[in-house]
Backbone atoms as SQL, in Angstrom:
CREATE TABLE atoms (id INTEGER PRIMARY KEY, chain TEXT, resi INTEGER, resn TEXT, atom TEXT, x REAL, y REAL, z REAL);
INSERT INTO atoms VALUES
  (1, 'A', 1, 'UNK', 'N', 9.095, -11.726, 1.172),
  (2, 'A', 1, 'UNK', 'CA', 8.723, -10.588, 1.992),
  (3, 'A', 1, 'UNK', 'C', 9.630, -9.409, 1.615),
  (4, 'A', 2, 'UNK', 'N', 8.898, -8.540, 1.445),
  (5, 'A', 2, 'UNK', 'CA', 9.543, -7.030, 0.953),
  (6, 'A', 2, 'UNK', 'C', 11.074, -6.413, 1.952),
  (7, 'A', 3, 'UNK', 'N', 11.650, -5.924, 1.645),
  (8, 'A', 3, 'UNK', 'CA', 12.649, -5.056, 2.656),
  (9, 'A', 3, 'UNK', 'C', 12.106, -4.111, 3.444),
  (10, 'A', 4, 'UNK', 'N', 11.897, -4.366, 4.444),
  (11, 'A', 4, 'UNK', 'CA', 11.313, -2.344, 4.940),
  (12, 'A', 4, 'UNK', 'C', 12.488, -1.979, 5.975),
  (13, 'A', 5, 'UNK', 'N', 12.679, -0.715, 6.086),
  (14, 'A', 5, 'UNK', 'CA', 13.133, -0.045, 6.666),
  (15, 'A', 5, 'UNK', 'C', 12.600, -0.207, 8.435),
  (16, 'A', 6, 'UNK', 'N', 13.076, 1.010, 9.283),
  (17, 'A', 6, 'UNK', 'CA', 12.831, 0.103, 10.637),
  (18, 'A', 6, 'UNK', 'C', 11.529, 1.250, 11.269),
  (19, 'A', 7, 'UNK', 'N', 11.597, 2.594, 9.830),
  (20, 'A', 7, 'UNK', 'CA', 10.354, 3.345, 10.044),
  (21, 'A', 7, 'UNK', 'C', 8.916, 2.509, 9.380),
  (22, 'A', 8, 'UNK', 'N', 9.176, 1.822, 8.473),
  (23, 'A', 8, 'UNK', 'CA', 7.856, 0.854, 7.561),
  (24, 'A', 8, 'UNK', 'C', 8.182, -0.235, 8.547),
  (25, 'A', 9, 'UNK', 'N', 8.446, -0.666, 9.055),
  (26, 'A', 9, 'UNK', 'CA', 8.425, -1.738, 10.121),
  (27, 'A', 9, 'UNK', 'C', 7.192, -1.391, 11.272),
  (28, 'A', 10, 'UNK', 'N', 7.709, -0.369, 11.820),
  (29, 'A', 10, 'UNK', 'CA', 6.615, 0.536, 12.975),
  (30, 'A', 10, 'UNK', 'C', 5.328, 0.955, 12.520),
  (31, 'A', 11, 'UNK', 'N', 5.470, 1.253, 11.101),
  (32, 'A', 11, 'UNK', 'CA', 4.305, 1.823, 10.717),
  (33, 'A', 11, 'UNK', 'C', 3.006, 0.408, 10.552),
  (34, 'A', 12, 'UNK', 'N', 3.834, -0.558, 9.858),
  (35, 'A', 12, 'UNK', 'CA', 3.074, -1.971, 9.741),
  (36, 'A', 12, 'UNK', 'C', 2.898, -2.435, 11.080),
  (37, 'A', 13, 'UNK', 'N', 3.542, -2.469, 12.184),
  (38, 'A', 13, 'UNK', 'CA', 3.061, -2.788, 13.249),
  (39, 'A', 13, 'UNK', 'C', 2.084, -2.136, 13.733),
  (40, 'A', 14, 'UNK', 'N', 2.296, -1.148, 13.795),
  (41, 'A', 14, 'UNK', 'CA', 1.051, -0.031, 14.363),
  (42, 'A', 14, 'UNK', 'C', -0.088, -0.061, 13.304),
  (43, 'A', 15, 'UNK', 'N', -0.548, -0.413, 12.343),
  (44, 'A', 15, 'UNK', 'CA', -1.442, -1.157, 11.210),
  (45, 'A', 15, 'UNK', 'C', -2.237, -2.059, 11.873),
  (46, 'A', 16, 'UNK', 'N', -0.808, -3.114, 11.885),
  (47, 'A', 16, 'UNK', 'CA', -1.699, -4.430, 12.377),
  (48, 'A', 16, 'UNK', 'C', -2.612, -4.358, 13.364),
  (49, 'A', 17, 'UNK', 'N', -1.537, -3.641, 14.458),
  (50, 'A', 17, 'UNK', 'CA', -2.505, -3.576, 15.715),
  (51, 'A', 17, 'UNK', 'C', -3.756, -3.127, 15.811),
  (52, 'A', 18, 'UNK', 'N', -3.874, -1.534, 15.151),
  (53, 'A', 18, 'UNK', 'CA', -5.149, -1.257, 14.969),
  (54, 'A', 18, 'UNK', 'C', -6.473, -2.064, 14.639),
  (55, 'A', 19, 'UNK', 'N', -5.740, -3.009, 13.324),
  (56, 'A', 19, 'UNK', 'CA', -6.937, -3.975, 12.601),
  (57, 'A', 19, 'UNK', 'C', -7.004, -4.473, 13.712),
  (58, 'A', 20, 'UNK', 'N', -6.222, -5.158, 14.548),
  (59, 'A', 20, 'UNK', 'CA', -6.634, -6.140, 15.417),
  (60, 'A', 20, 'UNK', 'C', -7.532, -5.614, 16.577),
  (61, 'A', 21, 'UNK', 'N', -7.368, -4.653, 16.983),
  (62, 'A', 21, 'UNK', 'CA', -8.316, -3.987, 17.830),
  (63, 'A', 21, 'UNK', 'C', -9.696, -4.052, 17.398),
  (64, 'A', 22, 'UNK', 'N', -9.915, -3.525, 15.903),
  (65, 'A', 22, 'UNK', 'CA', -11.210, -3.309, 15.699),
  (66, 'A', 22, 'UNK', 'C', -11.769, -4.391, 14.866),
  (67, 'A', 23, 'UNK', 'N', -11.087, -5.530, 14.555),
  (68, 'A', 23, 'UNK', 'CA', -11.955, -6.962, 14.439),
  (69, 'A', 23, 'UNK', 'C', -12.326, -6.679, 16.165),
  (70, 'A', 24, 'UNK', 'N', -11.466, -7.119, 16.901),
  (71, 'A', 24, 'UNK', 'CA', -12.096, -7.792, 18.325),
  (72, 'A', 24, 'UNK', 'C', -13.090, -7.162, 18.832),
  (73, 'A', 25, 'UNK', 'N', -13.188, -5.550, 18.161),
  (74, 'A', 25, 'UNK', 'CA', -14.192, -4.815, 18.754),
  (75, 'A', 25, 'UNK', 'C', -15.768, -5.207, 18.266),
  (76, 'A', 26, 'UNK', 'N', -15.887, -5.892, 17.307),
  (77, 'A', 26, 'UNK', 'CA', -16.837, -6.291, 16.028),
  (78, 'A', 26, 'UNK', 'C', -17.724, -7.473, 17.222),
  (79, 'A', 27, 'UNK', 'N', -18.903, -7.430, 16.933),
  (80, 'A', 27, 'UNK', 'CA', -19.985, -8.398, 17.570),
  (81, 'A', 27, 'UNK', 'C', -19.719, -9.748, 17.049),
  (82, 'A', 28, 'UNK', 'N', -19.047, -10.428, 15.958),
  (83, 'A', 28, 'UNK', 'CA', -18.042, -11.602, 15.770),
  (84, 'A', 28, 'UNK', 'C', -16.761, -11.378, 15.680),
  (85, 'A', 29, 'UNK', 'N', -16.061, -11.693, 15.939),
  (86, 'A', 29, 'UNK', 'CA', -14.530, -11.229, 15.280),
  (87, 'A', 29, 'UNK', 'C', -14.020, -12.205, 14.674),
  (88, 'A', 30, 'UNK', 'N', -13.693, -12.180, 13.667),
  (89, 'A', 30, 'UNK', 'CA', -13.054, -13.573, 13.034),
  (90, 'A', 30, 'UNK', 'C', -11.772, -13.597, 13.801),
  (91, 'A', 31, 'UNK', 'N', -11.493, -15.053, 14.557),
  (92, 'A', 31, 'UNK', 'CA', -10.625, -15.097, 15.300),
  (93, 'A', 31, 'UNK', 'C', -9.314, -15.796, 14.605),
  (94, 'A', 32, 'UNK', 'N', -9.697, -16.027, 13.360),
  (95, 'A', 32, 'UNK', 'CA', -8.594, -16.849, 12.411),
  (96, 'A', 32, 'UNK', 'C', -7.532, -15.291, 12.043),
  (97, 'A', 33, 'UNK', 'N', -8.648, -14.538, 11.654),
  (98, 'A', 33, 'UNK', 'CA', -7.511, -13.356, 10.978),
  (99, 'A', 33, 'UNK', 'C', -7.024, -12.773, 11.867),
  (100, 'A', 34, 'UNK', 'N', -7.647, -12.321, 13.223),
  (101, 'A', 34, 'UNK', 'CA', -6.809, -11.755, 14.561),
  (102, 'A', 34, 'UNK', 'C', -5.735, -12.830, 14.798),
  (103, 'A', 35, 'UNK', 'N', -5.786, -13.857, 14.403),
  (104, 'A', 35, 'UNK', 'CA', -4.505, -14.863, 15.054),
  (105, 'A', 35, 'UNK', 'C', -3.189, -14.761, 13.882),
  (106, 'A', 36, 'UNK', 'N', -3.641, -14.379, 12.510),
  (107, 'A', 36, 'UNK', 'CA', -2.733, -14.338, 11.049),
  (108, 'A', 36, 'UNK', 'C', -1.738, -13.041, 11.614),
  (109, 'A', 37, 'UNK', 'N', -2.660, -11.775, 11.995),
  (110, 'A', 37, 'UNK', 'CA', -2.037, -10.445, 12.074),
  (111, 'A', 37, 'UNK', 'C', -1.615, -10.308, 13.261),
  (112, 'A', 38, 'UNK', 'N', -1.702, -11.117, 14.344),
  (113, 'A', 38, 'UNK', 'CA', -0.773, -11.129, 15.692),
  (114, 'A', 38, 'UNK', 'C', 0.214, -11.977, 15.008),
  (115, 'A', 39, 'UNK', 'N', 0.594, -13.097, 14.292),
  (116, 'A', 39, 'UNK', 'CA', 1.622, -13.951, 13.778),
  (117, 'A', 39, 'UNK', 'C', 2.609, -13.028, 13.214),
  (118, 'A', 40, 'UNK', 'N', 1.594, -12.586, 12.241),
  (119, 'A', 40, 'UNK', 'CA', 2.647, -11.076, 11.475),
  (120, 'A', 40, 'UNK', 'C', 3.301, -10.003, 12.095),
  (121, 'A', 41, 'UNK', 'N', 2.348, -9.629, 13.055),
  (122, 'A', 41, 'UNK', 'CA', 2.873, -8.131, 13.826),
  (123, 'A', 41, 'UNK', 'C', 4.233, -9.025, 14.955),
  (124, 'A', 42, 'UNK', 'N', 4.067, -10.266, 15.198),
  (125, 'A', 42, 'UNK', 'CA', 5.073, -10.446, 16.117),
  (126, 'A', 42, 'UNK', 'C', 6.348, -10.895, 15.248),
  (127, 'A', 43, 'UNK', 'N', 5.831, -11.320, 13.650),
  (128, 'A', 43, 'UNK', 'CA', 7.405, -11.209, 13.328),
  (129, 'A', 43, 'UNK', 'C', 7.952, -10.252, 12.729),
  (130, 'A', 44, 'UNK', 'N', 7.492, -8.998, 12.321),
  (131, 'A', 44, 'UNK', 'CA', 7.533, -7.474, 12.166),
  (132, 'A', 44, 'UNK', 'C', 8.655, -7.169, 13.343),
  (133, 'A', 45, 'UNK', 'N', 7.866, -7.514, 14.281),
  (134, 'A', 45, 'UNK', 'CA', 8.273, -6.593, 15.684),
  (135, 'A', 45, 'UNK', 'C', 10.016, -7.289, 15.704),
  (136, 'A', 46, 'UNK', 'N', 10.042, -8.938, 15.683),
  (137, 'A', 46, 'UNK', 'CA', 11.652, -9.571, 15.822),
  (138, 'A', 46, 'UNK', 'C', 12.326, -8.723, 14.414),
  (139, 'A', 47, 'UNK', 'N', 12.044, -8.575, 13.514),
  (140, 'A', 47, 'UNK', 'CA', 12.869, -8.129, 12.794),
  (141, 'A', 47, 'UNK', 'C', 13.358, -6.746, 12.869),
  (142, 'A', 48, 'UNK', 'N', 12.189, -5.481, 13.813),
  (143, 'A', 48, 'UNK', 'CA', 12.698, -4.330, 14.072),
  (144, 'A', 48, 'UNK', 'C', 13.986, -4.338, 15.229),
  (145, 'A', 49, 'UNK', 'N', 13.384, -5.360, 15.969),
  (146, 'A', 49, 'UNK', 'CA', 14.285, -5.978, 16.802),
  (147, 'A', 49, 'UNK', 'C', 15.532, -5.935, 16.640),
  (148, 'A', 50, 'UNK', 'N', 15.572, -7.111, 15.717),
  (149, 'A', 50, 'UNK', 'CA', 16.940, -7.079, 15.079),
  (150, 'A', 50, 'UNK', 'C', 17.285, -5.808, 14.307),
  (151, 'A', 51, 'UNK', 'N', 16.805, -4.997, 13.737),
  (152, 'A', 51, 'UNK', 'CA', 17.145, -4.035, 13.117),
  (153, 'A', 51, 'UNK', 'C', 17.844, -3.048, 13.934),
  (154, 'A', 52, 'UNK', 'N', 17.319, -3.265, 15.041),
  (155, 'A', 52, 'UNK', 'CA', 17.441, -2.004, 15.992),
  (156, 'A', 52, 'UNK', 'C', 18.595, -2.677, 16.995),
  (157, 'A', 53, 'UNK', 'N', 18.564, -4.330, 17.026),
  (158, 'A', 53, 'UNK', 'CA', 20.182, -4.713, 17.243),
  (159, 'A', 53, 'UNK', 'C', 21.429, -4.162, 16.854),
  (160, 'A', 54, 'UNK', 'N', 21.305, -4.596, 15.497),
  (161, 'A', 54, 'UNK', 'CA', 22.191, -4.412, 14.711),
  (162, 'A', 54, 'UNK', 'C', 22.721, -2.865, 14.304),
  (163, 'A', 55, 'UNK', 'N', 22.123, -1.904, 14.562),
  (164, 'A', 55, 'UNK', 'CA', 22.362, -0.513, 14.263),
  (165, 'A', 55, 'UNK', 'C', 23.088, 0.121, 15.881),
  (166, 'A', 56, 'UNK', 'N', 22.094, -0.677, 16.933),
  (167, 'A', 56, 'UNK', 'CA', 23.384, -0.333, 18.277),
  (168, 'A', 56, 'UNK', 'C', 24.372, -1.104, 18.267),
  (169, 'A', 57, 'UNK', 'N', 24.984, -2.371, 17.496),
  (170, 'A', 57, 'UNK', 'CA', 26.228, -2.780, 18.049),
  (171, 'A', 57, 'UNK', 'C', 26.903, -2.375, 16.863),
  (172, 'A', 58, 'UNK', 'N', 26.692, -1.466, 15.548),
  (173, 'A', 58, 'UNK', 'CA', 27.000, -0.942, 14.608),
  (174, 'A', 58, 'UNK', 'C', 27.942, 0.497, 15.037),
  (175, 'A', 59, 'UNK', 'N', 27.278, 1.136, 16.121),
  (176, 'A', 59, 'UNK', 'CA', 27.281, 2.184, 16.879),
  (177, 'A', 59, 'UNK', 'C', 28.403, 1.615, 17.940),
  (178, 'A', 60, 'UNK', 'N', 28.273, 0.417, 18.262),
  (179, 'A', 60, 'UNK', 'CA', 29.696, 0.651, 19.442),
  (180, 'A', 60, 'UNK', 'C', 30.990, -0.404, 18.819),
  (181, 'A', 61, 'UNK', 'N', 30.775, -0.026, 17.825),
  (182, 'A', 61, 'UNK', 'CA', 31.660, -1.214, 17.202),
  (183, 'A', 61, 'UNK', 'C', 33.206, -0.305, 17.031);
């Protein structure tokens, strides 16, 4: 998995989500790939997480 920054982090989250909106909006939605890109967007999100840990205890250190 690539390095991203904690702005390409947000941006891929906010990606995912979209796709995921507009499969579910679809008269089938493939429910395999809405379940791949919620897997992804939630480990996106722990790593901004941590990103955004690590830069406040960077800050009170």
């Amino acid at each position: 998995m690539p390095l991203m920054n904690a702005q390409q982090l947000r941006a891929e989250i906010a990606r995912l989500t979209m796709a995921m909106r507009e499969e579910s909006a679809r008269p089938n939605p493939d429910k395999a790939k809405i379940q791949i890109w919620s897997l992804r967007r939630q480990s996106l999100q722990e790593r901004l997480w941590t990103i955004e840990l690590n830069a406040a205890t960077a800050r009170w250190a």
